[in-house]
C-alpha positions as CSV (number, residue, x, y, z in Angstrom):
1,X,-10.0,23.3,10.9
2,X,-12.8,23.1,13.4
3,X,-12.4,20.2,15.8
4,X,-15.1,18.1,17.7
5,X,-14.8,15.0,19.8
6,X,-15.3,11.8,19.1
7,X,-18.2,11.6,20.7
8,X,-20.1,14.0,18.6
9,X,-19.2,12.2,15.2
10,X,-21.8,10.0,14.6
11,X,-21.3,8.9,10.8
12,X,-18.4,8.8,8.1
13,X,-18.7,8.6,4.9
14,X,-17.2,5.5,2.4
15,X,-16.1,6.9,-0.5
16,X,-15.1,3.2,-2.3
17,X,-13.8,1.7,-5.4
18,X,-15.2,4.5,-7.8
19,X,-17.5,7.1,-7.4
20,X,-18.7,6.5,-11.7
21,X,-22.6,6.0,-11.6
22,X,-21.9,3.6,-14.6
23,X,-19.5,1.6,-12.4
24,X,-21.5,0.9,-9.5
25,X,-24.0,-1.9,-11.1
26,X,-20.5,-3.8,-12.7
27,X,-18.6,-3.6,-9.2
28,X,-22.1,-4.9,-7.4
29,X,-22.5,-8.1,-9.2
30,X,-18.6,-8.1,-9.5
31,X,-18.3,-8.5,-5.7
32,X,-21.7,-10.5,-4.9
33,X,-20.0,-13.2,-7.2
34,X,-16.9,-12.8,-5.7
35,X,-18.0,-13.1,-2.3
36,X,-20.7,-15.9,-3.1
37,X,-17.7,-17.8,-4.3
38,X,-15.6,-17.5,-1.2
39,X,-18.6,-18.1,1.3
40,X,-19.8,-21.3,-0.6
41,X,-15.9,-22.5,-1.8
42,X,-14.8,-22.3,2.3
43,X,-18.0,-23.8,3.6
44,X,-17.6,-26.8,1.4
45,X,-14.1,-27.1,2.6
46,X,-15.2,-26.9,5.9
47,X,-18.3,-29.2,5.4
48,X,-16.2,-31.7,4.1
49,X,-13.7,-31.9,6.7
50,X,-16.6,-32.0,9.0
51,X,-17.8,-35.0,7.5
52,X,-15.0,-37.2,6.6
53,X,-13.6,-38.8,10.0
54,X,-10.6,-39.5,7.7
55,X,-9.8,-35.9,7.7
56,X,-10.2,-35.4,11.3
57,X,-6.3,-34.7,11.6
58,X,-4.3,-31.4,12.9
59,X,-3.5,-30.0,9.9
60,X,-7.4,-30.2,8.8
61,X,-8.2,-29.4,11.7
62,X,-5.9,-25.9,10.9
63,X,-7.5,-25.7,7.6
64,X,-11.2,-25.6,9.1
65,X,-10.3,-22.9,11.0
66,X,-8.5,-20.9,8.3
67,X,-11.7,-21.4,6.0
68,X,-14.1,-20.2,8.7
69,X,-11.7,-17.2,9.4
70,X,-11.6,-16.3,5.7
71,X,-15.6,-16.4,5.6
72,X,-15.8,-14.1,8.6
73,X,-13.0,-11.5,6.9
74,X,-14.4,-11.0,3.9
75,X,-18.1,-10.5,5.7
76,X,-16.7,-8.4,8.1
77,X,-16.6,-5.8,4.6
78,X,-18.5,-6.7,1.4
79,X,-22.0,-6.5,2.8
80,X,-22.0,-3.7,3.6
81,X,-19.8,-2.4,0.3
82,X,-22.6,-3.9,-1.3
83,X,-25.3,-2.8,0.8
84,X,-24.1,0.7,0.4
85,X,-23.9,0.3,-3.3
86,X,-27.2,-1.0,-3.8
87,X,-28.9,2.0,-1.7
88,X,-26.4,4.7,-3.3
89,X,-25.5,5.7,0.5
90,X,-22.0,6.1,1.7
91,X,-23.0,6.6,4.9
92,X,-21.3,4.2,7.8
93,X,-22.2,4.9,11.5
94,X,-19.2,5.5,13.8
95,X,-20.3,2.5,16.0
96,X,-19.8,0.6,12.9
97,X,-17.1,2.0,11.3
98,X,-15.2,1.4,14.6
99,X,-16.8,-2.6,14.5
100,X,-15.9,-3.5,11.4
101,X,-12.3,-2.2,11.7
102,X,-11.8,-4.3,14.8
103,X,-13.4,-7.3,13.3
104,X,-11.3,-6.8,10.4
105,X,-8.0,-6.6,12.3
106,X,-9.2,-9.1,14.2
107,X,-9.9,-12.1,11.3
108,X,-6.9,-10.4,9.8
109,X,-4.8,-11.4,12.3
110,X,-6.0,-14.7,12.9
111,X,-5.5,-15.6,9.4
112,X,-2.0,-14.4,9.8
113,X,-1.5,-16.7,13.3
114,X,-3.1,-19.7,11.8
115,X,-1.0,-19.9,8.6
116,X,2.1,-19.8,10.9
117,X,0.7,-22.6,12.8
118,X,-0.2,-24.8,9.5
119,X,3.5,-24.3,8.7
120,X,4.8,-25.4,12.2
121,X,2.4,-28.3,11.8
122,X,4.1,-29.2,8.7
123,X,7.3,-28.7,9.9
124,X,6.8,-31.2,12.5
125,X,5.0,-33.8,9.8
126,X,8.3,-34.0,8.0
127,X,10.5,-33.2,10.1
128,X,9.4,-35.2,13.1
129,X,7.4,-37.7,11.6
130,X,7.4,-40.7,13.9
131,X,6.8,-38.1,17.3
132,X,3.6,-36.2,14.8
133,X,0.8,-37.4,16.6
134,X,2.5,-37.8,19.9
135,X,3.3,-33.7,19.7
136,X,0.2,-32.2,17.7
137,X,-1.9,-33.9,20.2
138,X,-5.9,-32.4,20.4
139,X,-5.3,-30.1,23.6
140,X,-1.8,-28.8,22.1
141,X,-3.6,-27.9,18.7
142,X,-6.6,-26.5,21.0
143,X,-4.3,-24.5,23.0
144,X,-2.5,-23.1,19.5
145,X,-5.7,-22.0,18.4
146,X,-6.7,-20.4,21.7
147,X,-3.4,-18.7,21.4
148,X,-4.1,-17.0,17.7
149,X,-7.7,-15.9,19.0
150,X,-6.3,-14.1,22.2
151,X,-3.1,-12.2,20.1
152,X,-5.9,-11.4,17.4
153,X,-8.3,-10.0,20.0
154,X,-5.7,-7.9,22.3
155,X,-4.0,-6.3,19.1
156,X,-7.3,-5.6,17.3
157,X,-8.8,-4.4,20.8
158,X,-6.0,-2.0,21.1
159,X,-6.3,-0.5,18.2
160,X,-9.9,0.1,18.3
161,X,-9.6,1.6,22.0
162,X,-7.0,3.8,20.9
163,X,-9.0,5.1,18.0
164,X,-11.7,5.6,20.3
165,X,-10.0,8.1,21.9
166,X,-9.0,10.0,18.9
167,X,-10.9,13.3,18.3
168,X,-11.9,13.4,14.7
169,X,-12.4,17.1,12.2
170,X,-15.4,18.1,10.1
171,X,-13.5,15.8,6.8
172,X,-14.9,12.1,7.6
173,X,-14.8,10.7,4.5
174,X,-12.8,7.5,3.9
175,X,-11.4,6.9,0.6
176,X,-12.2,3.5,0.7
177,X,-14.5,0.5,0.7
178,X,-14.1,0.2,4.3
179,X,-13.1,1.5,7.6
180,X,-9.1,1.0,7.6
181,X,-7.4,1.3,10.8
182,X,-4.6,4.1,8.9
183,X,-7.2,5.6,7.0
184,X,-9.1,6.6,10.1
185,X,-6.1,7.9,12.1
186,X,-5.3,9.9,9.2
187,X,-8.5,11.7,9.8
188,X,-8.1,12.7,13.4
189,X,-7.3,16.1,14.3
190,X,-5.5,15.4,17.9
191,X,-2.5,13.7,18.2
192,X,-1.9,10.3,16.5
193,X,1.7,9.6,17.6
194,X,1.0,6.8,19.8
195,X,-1.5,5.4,17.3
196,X,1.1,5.0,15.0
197,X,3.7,3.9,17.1
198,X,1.6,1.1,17.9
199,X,0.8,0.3,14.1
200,X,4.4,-0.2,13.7
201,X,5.3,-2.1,17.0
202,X,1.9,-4.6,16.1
203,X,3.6,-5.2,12.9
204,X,6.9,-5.9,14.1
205,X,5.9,-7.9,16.3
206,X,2.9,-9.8,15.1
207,X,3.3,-9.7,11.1
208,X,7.5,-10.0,11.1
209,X,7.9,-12.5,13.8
210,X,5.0,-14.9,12.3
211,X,6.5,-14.5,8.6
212,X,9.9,-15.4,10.5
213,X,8.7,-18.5,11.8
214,X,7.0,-19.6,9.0
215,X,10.2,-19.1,6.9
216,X,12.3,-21.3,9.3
217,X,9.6,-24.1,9.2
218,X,10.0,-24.0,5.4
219,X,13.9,-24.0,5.6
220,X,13.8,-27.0,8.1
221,X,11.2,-28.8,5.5
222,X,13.3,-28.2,2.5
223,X,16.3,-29.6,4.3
224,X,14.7,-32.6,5.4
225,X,13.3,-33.3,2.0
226,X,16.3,-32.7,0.2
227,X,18.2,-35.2,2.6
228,X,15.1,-38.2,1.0
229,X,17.0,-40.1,-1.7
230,X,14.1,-41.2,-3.8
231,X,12.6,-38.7,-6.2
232,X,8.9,-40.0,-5.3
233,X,9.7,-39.5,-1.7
234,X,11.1,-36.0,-2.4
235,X,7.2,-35.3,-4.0
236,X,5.3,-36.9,-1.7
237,X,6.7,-35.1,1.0
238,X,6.8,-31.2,-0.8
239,X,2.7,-32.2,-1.9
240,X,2.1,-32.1,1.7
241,X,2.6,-28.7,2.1
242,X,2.4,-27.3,-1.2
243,X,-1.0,-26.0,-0.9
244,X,-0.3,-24.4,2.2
245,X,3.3,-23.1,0.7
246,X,1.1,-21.6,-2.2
247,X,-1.5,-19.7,0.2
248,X,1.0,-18.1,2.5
249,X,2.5,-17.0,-0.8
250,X,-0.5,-15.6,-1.8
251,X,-1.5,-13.9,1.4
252,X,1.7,-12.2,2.2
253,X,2.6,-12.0,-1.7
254,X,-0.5,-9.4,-1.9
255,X,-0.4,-8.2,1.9
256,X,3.2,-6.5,0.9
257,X,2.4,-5.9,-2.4
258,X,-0.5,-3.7,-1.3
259,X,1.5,-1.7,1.5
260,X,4.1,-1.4,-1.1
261,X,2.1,-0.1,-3.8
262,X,0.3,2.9,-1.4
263,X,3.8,3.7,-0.5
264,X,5.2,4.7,-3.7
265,X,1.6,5.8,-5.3
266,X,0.7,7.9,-2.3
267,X,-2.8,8.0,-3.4
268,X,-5.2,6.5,-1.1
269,X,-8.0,5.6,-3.6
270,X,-5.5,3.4,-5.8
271,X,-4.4,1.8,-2.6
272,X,-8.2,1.0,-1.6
273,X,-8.3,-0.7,-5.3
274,X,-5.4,-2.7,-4.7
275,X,-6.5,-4.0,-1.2
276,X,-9.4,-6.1,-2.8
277,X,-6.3,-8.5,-3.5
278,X,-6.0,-9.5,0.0
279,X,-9.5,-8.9,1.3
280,X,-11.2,-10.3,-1.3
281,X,-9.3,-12.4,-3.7
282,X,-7.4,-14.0,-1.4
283,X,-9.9,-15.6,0.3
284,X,-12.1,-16.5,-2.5
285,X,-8.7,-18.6,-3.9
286,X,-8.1,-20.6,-0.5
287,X,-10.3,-23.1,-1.2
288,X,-9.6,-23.3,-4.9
289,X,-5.8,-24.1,-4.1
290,X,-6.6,-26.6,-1.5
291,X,-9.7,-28.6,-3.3
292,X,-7.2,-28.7,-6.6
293,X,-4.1,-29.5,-5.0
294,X,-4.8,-31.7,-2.1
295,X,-6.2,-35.6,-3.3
296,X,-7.6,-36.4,0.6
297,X,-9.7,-33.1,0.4
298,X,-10.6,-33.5,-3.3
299,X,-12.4,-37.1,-2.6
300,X,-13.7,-35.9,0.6
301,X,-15.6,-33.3,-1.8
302,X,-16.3,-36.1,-3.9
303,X,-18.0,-37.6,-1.2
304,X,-20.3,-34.7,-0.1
305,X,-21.6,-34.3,-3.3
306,X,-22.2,-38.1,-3.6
């Protein structure tokens, strides 16, 4: 195949969900609603936390975060899915393609970080109750979110600077709605050993080791809640973390389901269909879980519609 550097490519092409005329105006409205919901659902969470001093707290504090992280993921993607759709072009410069992959890893990530750091901040809630405030004081949290921003911007950095130096063949189309970082390597024509070594060291050590910790938090919770004798105890203290128990479910749930799923099927359009889970409907179901299942945030929601 006839080779060219990198710096000659100056486009790729997104082949997305379907390439059906008749499906194009359904998966348009489809997603606009989709991501109107998300956008609006996490801004009110975050507006209300904002604006109740009651909720001015760690894990709030956390859950601010998350929601402005989740509006920035799924932006970093279905605008210009849409965009695309509504022009009928496919066409994604190679400045941007390479953008929006690290701006995806990067939100990725930090979603990732700061659901391990909600769980540690339960942990310590139940666990440690009486020493709470005295160890999730403002400049620790501060310095846990400074923490997830600098692990999500090296890895994502890396990965874009390596695919940088990648020299790319005459096929640039992307079966999918977006630039994905294995998608693109899967394209290049020189040598992508270390590209993928690094995909798999990254996820070893920031996916497993995060999933890890989390795990242990919960084992420590359900310990210390099992050890409360009355039954009303036992729920108040699980309620506390059952919205966040129910979105790290959710986001790993669908993050393994998806790389399981292009394992077995092998076919990188069906695995571009089941990614929506996690980019899209993930997201979009956050704030959903935590406005339904949390009674601070629920009348704090009350309150900014009041």
């Amino acid at each position: 195949m006839e080779q060219r550097n990198q710096s000659r490519v100056s486009q790729f092409i997104l082949l997305g969900l379907s390439e059906v005329g008749e499906l194009q105006p359904l998966l348009f409205w489809l997603f606009l609603s989709m991501y109107l919901i998300t956008f609006s659902g996490n801004l009110l969470i975050i507006l209300a936390i904002v604006m109740d001093s009651h909720l001015h707290t760690p894990m709030y504090f956390f859950l601010s975060n998350l929601s402005f992280v989740d509006i920035c993921f799924t932006s970093t993607t279905i605008p210009k899915m849409l965009l695309n759709i509504q022009t009928q072009s496919k066409v994604i410069t190679y400045e941007g393609c390479l953008s929006q992959m690290y701006f995806f890893m990067l939100f990725g990530g930090l979603d990732n970080f700061l659901l391990t750091v909600m769980a540690y901040d339960r942990f310590v809630a139940i666990c440690h109750p009486l020493y709470y405030m005295v160890i999730m004081n403002p400049k620790f949290c501060g310095i846990l979110l400074l923490a997830c921003w600098l692990l999500s911007v090296m890895d994502s950095l890396l990965h874009d600077l390596m695919v940088f130096q990648l020299s790319f063949c005459t096929q640039l189309e992307i079966p999918h709605f977006f630039c994905e970082l294995k998608q693109m390597i899967q394209l290049a024509c020189s040598d992508t050993f270390l590209n993928n070594l690094a995909i798999y060291l990254a996820s070893g050590l920031l996916g497993v080791l995060p999933l890890i910790g989390i795990l242990f938090s919960y084992s420590r919770i359900v310990a210390s809640i099992l050890k409360i004798s009355s039954s009303g105890g036992k729920y108040k203290a699980f309620s506390t973390c059952g919205s966040h128990l129910s979105v790290v479910s959710l986001f790993y749930g669908t993050g393994f389901g998806v790389y399981l799923s292009s394992a077995a099927l092998q076919n990188s359009r069906a695995s571009a269909i089941a990614s929506v889970m996690y980019t899209v409907v993930t997201p979009m179901l956050n704030p959903f879980i935590y406005g339904l299942r949390n009674r601070d945030l629920k009348q704090a929601l009350r309150k900014l519609f009041s």
